[in-house]
C-alpha angles and dihedrals in degrees: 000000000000091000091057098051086053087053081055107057103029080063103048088054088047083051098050092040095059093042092046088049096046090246084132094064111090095203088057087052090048084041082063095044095051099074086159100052123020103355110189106192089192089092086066089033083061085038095054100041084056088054091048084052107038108041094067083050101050089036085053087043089050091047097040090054098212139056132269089260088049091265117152115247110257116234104278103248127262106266102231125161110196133162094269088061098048096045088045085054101060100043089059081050105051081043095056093045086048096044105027078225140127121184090255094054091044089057103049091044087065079087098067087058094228117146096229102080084044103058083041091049087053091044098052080054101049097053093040081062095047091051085053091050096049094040083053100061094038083064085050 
């Protein structure tokens, strides 16, 4: 339970943090993306302030061994970079140029009741399924 409350709130801050910063606007996303037309810095400036922010915490969590709930640090895992992760890269990036949309912000935009986080949210889905599917039959 307790694990849960801290997902909770670790996502309700994530949350307020992208729609206090405009990252759930997807014209300022595009804006970062056109650095030949109407470039807008303040998506890094939000990276880097994350950064700022998150790095102290993940190096105390690494000291410290264990969760917040106790909970043993799981192995990091092995840093390969193999041809199903480059090719999944750049199809969440191509998404999210096309989109101007990350799953968070997706997400978060469900509030405002507009139908275009909904049909991008179906179609992330749907494409999460169909890698699983193909993957599925590689291993085959």
């Amino acid at each position: 339970m307790k694990a849960i409350l801290h997902g909770a709130i670790a996502g309700a801050l994530f949350g307020l943090g992208l729609a206090v910063s405009g990252m759930t606007n997807p014209d300022k996303v595009l804006n970062f993306l056109d650095v030949a037309g109407h470039w807008d810095p303040s998506l890094a400036l939000v990276m880097g302030g994350a950064l700022a922010v998150a790095l102290p915490g993940f190096a105390w969590t690494r000291r410290r061994g264990r969760t917040l709930s106790g909970a043993p640090l799981p192995a990091p895992p092995v840093p390969t970079i193999d041809r199903r992760l480059l090719i999944g890269s750049g199809l969440f990036g191509i998404g999210w140029g096309i989109a101007g949309y990350c799953p968070g912000p997706a997400l978060a935009n469900l509030a405002h009741g507009s139908l275009e986080p909904v049909v991008f949210i179906i179609a992330m889905l749907a494409g999460s399924q169909l890698a699983r599917m193909a993957a599925g039959r590689s291993r085959a």
